[in-house]
N, C-alpha and C positions, 0 to 999 in steps of 0.2 A: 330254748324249747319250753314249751307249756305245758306241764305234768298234769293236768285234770280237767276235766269240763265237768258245769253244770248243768240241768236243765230245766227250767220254768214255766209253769202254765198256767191260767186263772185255772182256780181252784174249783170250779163247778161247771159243768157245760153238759145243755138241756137242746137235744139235737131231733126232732122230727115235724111230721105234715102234725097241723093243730096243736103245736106245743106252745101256742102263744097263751092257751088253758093253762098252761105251769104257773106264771106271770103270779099267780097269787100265791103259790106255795113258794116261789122262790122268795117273795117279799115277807112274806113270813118270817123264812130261814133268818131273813135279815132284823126283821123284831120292826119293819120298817108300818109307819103309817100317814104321814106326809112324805108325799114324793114329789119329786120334780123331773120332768119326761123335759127334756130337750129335742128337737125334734128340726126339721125343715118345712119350707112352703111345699116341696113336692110330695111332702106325706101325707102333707095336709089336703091337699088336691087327690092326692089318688082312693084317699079314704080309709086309709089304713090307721091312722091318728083314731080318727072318730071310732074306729073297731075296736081300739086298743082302752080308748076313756071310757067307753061303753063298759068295757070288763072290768074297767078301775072301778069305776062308779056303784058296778052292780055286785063287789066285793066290797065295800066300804072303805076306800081308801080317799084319804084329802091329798089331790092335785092339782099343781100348778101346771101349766102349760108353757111351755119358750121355744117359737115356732119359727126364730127369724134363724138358724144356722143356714148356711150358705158355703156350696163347693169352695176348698182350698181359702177355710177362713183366714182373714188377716188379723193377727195379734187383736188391734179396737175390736172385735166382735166377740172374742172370748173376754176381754175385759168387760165389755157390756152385759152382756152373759151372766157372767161371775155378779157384778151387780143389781142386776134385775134377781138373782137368786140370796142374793144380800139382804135386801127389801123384802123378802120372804119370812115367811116365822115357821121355826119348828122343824126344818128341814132334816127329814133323816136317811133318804134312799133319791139316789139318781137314778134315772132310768134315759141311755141314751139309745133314742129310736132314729134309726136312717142308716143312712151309707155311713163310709168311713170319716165324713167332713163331721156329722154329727154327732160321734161317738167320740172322736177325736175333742171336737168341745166339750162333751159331758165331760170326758176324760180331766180335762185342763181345769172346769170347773169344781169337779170334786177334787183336785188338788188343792184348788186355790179356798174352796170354804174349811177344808181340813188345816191349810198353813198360811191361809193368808198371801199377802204378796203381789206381785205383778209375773206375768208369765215369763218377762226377761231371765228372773232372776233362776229358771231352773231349764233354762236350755242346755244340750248338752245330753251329757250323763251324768248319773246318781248324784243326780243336785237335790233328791227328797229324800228327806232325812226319816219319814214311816210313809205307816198305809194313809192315803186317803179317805175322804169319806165312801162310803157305802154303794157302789156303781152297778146296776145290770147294762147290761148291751145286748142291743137286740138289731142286728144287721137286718137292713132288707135291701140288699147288693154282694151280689159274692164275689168280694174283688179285693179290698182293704183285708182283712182279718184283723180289723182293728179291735174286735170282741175278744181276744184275746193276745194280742201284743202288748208291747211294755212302750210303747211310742206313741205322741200326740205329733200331729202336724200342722202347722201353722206358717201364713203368709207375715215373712218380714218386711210391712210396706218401703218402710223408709232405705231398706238396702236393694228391696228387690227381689227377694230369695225367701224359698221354704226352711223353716227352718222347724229343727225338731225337739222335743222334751222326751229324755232317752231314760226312764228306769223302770225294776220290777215292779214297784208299787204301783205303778201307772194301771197295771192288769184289773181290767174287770173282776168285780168279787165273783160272777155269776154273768156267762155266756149264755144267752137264748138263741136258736136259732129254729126258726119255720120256716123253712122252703114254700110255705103257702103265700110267704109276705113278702117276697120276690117276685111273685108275677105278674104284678104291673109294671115291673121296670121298664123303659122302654129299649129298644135295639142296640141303636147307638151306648146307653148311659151301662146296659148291659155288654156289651163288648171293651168296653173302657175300662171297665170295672173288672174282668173277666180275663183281661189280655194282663191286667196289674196283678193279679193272684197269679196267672203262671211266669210272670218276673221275678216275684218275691220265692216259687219254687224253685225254678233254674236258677237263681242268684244263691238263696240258700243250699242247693244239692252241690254245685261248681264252685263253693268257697272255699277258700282256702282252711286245711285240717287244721283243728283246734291246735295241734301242736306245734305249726308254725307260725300261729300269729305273733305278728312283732308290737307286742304293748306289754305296756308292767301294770302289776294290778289288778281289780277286780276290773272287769269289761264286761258290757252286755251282750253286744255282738262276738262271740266267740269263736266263732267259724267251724266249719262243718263238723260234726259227729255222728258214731250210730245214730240215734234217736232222731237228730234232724233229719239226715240222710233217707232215712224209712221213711218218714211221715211227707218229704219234700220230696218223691220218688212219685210216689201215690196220688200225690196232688198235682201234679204231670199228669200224669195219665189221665186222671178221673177229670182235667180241664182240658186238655187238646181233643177229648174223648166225645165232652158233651158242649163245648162253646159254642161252636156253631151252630147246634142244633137252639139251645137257651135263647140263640139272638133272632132265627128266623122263626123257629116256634115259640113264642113267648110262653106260652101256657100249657110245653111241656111238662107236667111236674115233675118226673123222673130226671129231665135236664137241667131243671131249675133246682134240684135234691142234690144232686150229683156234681152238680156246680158251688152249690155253699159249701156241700161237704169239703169239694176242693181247696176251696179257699182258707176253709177250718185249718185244715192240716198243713199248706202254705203258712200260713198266720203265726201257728205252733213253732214250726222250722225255721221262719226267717226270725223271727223276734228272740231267737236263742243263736240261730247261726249264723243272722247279721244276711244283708243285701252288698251288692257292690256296685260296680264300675256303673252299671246300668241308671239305679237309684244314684250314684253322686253324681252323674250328667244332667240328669234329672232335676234335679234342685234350680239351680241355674237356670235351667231353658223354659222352667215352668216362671222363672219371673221376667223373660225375654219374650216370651211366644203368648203367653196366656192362654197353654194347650191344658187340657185335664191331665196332672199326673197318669193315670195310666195309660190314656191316647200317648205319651212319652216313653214313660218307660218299655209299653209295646214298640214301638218303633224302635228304640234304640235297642231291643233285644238281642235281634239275631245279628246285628254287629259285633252287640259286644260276645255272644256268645262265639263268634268265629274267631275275633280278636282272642278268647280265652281258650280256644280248643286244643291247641298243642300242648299247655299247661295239664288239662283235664284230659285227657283222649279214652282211659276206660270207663270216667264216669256219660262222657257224647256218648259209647256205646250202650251201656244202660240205658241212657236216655231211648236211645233208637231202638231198642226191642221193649221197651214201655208203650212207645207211640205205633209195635208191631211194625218199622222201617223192615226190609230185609239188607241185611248188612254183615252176615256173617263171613261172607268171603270179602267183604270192604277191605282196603286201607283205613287206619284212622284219619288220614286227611280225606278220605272219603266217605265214610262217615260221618267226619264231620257236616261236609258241604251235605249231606241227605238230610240232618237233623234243621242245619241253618236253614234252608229252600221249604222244609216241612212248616214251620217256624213263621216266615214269610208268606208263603199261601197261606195259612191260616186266618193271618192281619188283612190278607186281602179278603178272603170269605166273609169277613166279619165288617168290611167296607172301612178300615184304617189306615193311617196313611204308614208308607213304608221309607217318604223320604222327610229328611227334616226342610228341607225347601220348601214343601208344599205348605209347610206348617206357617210360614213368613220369617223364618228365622234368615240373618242377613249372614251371608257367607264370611266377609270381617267380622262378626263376634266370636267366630270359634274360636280363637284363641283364649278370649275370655275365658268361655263356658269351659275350657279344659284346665285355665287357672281356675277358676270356683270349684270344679270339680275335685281335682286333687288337693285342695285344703280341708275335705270334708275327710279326715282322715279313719273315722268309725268305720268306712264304706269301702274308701281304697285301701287300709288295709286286709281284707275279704278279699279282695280279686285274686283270682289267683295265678294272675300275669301281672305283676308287678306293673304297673302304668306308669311313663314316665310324660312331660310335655309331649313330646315329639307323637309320641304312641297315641294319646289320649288326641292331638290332632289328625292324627291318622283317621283313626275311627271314627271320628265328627266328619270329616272329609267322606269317606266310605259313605254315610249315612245322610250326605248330603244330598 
């Protein structure tokens, strides 16, 4: 048994509508005046990029621009990255703008100008030995909370698979976030995003208690506690509450607020209380199918959340008067089945898919995807139904 938990968060987080105005006082704080904005083609396209150099510029800061990040990068494109910021002179403040593919890069290059190296070499966990250099993250996706996790994610070409760089230092120095820089998302890219923050919720609130996680040592994923518990409660709600609405009105702002916030507070929860069954299926099928991480991990939800209800059954009911189910006179296996079914319509509202067949995954790989699965041991140890072979094909089967 596990006598204590800790809990972690970047250390500054700048949360409302026109806070992308901060952007100079945060750089400040950091003494920064050559930066380097990492960034993607679709930021670059929607105009958001040019908004943001506009404010660089008109504060006097010297910027480099690195516009080629790309969904679900593969290892060569953080090394390239890392490179192109090599060739640079004077570098003292990151600044990663996009979804979670781009901040995940920022993330991986300010490790690598701080220690040097190849990304191989610090996969895992607390493979970094201090802080990196000087990072803000400014999400315009509310779906990752990669602005303030301790995880970078990256495609491992040559096996096939996601693979992850797992420590505190990884944390942004300083979390921006404006809801005003999400509403060009588009529907789709919005619901993906959207359905992957309330996984890292339900994954984080349904893990298994810090005190019976089976590992020796410092661990990052440490499984549920107060703290997570609250913040990964909240972030259920404040997403089941407004996803829908973020995907058909894009230009909600209250939906599109109310949705970063969610993902805030998800990001917070999972990067201390660890992801499970969901996220390690996940890995796997993202190098089989070449679906978006969260198009996956939505789908495999409300599987695994049925697969895990008789483990959890007081916290399904929390959940069910979060999302206001009426459930008081329930069973908890019916309770359950009302949260699962809540769960599923939702994916379909949002036009997701809800079987893994649709997705092209071939019915003979299961076996695989539930061996990859359980060797990702950070993740199955958090479930909090023990997963064995047999299990872990069950529920690929289910979700077939």
């Amino acid at each position: 048994m596990r006598n204590y938990w800790d809990f972690f968060s970047t250390e500054r987080i700048i949360f409302g509508n026109g806070s992308i105005q901060r952007l100079d006082a945060a750089l400040k704080s950091l003494k920064a005046k050559h930066v380097l904005l990492i960034t993607d083609p679709g930021i670059v396209k929607s105009g958001i990029l040019s908004r943001v150099e506009q404010l660089l510029k008109s504060w006097e800061y010297e910027l480099i621009v690195y516009d080629g990040a790309i969904p679900e990068p593969p290892i060569e494109k953080a090394v390239e990255c890392f490179e192109f910021a090599k060739s640079q002179m004077n570098i003292d403040a990151i600044i990663g703008l996009g979804g979670g593919s781009s901040i995940d890069l920022a993330k991986i290059v300010a490790l690598l100008l701080e220690h040097g190296g190849h990304p191989r070499q610090y996969f895992g966990e607390n493979a970094i030995p201090h802080a990196i250099a000087p990072l803000i993250a400014i999400p315009t996706t509310a779906g990752t909370g990669s602005e303030v996790t301790s995880v970078a994610v990256v495609t491992d070409t040559q096996h096939n698979i996601k693979v992850g760089i797992s420590n505190n230092f990884l944390r942004p120095k300083i979390a921006l976030l404006d809801p005003e820089l999400t509403v060009e998302l588009p529907p789709y890219v919005t619901a993906c995003s959207g359905i992957d923050a309330l996984a890292h919720a339900v994954e984080a609130y349904m893990a298994t208690d810090f005190k019976y996680i089976r590992a020796e040592g410092e661990i990052l994923f440490q499984g549920s506690n107060p703290i997570s518990d609250t913040l990964a409660l909240q972030a259920i709600q404040l997403i089941c509450r407004n996803l829908v609405v973020a995907v058909q009105q894009g230009a909600n702002i209250e939906a599109r607020s109310n949705m970063l916030q969610g993902s805030l507070l998800a990001g917070m929860a999972f990067s201390n209380a660890g992801t499970a069954a969901a996220h390690a299926l996940a890995y796997p099928l993202g190098g089989l199918t070449k679906s978006p991480h969260g198009e996956l991990t939505g789908l495999l939800l409300p599987y695994v959340m049925s697969f895990n209800a008789e483990a959890q059954p007081k916290k399904m009911r929390s959940i069910a008067h979060a999302l206001a189910l009426p459930c008081d006179h329930l069973t908890n296996k019916e309770v359950a089945a009302l949260v699962v079914r809540k769960v599923m319509e939702l994916l379909e509202s949002i036009g997701l898919p809800t079987k893994l067949s649709s997705i092209g995954l071939k019915r003979e790989t299961i076996p695989e995807v539930a061996d990859s699965a359980l060797k990702i041991d950070r993740l199955i140890r958090n479930n909090p139904r023990t997963p064995n072979r047999d299990g872990m094909i069950s529920l690929l089967e289910a979700a077939f």
